[in-house]
C-alpha positions in Angstrom: 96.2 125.6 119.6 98.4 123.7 117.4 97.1 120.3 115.8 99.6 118.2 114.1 97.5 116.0 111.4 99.9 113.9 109.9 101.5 111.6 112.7 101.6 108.0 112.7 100.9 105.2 115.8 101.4 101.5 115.3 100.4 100.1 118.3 102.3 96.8 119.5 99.3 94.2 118.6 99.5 95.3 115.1 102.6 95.0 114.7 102.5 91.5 116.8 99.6 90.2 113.7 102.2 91.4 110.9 104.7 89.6 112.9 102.8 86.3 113.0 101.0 86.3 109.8 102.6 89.0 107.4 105.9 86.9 106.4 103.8 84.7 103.6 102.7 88.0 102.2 106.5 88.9 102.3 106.2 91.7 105.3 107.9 90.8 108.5 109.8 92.0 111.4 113.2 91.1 112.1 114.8 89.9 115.4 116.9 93.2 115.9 116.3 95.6 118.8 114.5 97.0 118.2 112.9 95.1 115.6 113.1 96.3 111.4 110.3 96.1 109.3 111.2 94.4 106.5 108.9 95.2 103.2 109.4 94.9 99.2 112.8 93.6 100.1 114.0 96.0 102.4 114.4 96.8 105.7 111.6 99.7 105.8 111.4 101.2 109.6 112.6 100.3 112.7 110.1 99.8 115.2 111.4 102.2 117.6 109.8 103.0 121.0 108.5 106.6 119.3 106.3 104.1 117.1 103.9 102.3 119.6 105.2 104.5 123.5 102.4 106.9 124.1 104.5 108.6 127.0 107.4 109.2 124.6 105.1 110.5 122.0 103.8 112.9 124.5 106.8 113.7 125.7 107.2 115.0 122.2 104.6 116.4 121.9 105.2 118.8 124.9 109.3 119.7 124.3 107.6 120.6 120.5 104.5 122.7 122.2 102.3 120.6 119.9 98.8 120.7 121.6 97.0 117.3 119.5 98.0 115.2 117.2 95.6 113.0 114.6 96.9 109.4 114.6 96.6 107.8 111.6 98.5 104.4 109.9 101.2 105.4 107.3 103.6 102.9 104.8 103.5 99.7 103.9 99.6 100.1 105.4 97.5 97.4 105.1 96.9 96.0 101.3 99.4 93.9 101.2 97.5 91.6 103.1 94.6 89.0 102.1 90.8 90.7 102.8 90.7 88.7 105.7 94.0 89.3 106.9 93.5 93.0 106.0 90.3 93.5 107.9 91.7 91.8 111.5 94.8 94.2 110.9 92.2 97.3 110.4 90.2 96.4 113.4 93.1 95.4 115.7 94.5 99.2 114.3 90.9 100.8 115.4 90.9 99.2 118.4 94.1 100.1 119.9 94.3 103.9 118.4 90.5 104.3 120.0 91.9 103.1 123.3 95.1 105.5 123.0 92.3 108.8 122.2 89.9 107.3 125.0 93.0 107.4 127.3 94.4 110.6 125.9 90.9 112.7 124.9 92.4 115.6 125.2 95.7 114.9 123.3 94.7 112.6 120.4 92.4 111.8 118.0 92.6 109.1 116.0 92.1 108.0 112.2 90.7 104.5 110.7 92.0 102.0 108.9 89.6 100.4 106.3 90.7 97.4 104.0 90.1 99.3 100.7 91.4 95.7 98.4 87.9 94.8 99.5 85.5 97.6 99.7 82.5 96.0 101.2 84.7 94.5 104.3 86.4 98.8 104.3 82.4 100.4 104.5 81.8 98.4 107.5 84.6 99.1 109.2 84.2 103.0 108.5 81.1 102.4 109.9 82.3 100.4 113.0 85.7 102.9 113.5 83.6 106.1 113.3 80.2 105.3 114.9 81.7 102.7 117.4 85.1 103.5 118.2 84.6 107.5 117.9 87.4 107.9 115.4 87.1 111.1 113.3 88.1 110.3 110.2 89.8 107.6 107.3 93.4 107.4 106.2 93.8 105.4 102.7 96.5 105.5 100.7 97.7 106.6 97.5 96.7 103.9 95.4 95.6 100.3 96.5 98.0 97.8 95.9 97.7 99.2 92.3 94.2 100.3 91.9 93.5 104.1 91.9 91.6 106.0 93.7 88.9 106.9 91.0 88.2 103.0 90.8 84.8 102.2 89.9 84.7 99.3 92.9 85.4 102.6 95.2 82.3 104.6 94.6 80.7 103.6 97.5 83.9 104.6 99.6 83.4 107.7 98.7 79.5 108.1 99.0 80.1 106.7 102.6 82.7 109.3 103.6 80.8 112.1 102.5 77.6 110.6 104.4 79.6 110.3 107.6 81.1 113.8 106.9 84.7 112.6 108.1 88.1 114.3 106.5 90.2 111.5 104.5 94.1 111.8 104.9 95.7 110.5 101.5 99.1 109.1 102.7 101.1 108.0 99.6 102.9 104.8 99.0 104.4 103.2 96.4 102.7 101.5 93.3 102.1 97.8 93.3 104.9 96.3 90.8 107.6 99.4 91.7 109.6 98.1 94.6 112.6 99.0 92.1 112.3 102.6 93.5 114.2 101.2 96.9 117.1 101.9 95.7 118.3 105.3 97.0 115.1 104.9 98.6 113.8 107.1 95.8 110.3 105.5 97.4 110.4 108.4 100.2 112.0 111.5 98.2 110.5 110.7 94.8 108.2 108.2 94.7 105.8 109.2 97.2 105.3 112.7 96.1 104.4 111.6 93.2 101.7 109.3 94.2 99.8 111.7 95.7 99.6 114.0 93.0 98.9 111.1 90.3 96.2 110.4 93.4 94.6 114.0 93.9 94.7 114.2 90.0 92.2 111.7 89.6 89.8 112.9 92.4 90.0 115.8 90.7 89.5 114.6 86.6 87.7 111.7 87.5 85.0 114.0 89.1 84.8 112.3 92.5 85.2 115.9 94.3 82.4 117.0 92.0 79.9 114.6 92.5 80.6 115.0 96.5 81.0 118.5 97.1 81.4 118.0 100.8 84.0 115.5 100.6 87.1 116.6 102.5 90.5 115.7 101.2 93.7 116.3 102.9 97.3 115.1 100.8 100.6 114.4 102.6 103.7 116.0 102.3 102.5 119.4 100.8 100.2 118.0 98.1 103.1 116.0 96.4 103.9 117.7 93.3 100.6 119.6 93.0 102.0 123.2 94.0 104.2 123.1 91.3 101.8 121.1 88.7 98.7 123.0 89.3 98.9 125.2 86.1 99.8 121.6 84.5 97.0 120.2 85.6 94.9 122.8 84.3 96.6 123.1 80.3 96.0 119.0 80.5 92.6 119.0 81.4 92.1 121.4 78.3 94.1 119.7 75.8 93.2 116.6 76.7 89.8 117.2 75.8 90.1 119.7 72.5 92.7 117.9 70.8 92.9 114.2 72.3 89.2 113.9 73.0 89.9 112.5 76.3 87.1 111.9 78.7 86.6 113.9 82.0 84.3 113.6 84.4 84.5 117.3 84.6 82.9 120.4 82.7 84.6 123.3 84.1 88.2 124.1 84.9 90.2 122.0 87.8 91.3 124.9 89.3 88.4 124.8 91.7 88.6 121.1 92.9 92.4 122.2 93.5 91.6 124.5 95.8 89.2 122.0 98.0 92.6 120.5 98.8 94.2 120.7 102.2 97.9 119.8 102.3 100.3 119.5 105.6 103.1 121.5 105.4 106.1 118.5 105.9 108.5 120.6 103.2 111.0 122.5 105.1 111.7 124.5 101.7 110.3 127.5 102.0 109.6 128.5 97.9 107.6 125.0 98.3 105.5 126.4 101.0 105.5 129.4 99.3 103.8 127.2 96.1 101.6 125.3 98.6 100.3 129.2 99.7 99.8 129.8 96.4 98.3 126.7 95.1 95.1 126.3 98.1 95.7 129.1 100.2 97.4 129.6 103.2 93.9 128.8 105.2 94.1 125.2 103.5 97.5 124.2 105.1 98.2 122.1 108.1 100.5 121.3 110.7 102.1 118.0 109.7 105.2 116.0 111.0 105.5 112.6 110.2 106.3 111.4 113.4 107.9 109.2 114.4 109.6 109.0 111.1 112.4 110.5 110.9 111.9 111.8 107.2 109.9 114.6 109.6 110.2 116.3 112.6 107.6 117.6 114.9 109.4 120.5 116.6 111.2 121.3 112.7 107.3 121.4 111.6 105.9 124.2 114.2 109.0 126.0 113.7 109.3 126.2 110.1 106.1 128.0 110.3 106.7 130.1 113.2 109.7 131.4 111.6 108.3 131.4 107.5 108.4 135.4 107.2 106.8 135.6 104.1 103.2 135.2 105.6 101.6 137.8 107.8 101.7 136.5 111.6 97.9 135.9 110.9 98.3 133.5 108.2 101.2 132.0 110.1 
């Protein structure tokens, strides 16, 4: 069976509440057909048919031979957005992908939305997405309109998660402040990577994935930078605290909060795959493909692993 966890599903009334009430936050859509996402100061994404068409994303999904997907919401995501604002786009989110998996049980599963800016309003709509909806799991991003992941204000996040024993999918985007990066769109080939591994850095200093050993953590795009960082991550962590006298919230080595990590293969360089084997272990990777976007490709994912020759069939 083969389970593609990194694929993205904006479903037409969310993007019909961005449409109506993003443009004072500065997101809109354009009146191009289809229409262009416009975010930052740039036109972001199209909002092609592949984005919200269930029948073309099966369709897909079959010429690919991709069995399930896991629908989750990718860039700009949600904190742009007031709390109130944020939680209406979160539940209309929930709401639609829980109709798509209820319609599709056997082809989807679906991911929530939570409005992290405000973390009370995001625990109750875990709550409501997982216990209500029968969504099976969260996908936050990088950073939240600036604020990290190790945030203080998101320790109950965290606690809640691990309670509900649902996966989170970190999905980066780009830092509050740094729409600069546009240009080339450094955001997507530089910027993103990046922001995961400055994200799964902290989980993993900060002690988060120490104090909830059952938390489960999957990173975008290969872990980022992590594959190649690891070692990095691990001569920081001891510096930092012999000669800087920098505070951890860990004891022992990172090296074993690394290895909790589960990445999604969207690479297509094979000595980065052969990193991301190295770094977690080939039983911690994932099918992943970014669909619809076309930074990914669903049928380029399942093949680059099929043919990868320098893992045993079993591994493959």
């Amino acid at each position: 069976m083969i389970i593609d966890v990194h694929a993205h599903l904006y479903p037409r009334a969310f993007m019909e509440e961005i449409a109506a009430h993003g443009p004072r936050h500065g997101v809109s859509l354009t009146a191009d057909a289809p229409p262009i996402l416009c975010f930052e100061g740039i036109k972001f994404w199209p909002y092609a048919p592949a984005f919200h068409d269930v029948a073309v994303r099966l369709k897909a999904m079959d010429e690919a031979g991709c069995d399930w997907q896991v629908l989750s919401l990718g860039p700009p995501m949600i904190y742009w957005a007031d709390v109130e604002l944020g939680l209406r786009l979160c539940r209309i989110f929930n709401d639609e992908i829980g109709r798509v998996v209820r319609a599709h049980p056997d082809r989807f599963v679906g991911f929530a939305a939570v409005p992290l800016q405000e973390p009370a309003r995001a625990l109750g709509e875990l709550e409501r997405a997982v216990s209500g909806l029968g969504l099976r799991g969260v996908a936050v991003g990088s950073n939240i309109q600036g604020m990290q992941l190790d945030d203080p204000r998101l320790a109950p996040f965290w606690e809640r998660v691990e309670a509900l024993d649902v996966p989170v999918f970190i999905h980066p985007i780009n830092p509050a402040g740094h729409g600069n990066r546009h240009d080339y769109r450094l955001d997507l080939a530089v910027g993103f990577p990046f922001d995961t591994t400055v994200a799964a850095a902290r989980l993993v200093y900060s002690g988060i994935l120490a104090r909830h050993p059952r938390l489960r953590v999957c990173l975008a795009h290969l872990g980022g930078a992590l594959p190649f960082l690891r070692e990095r991550l691990v001569l920081g962590w001891e510096v930092g605290r012999e000669s800087f006298g920098a505070s951890y919230g860990i004891a022992e080595s990172p090296e074993s909060y690394l290895e909790r990590f589960w990445f999604d293969v969207i690479s297509y360089y094979e000595p980065a795959l052969l990193a991301g084997v190295a770094c977690v272990g080939a039983d911690r990777l994932v099918i992943g493909s970014d669909a619809p976007f076309s930074v990914g490709s669903l049928a380029r994912s399942i093949a680059s692993i099929r043919e990868f020759e320098f893992l045993p069939r079993r591994d493959r």
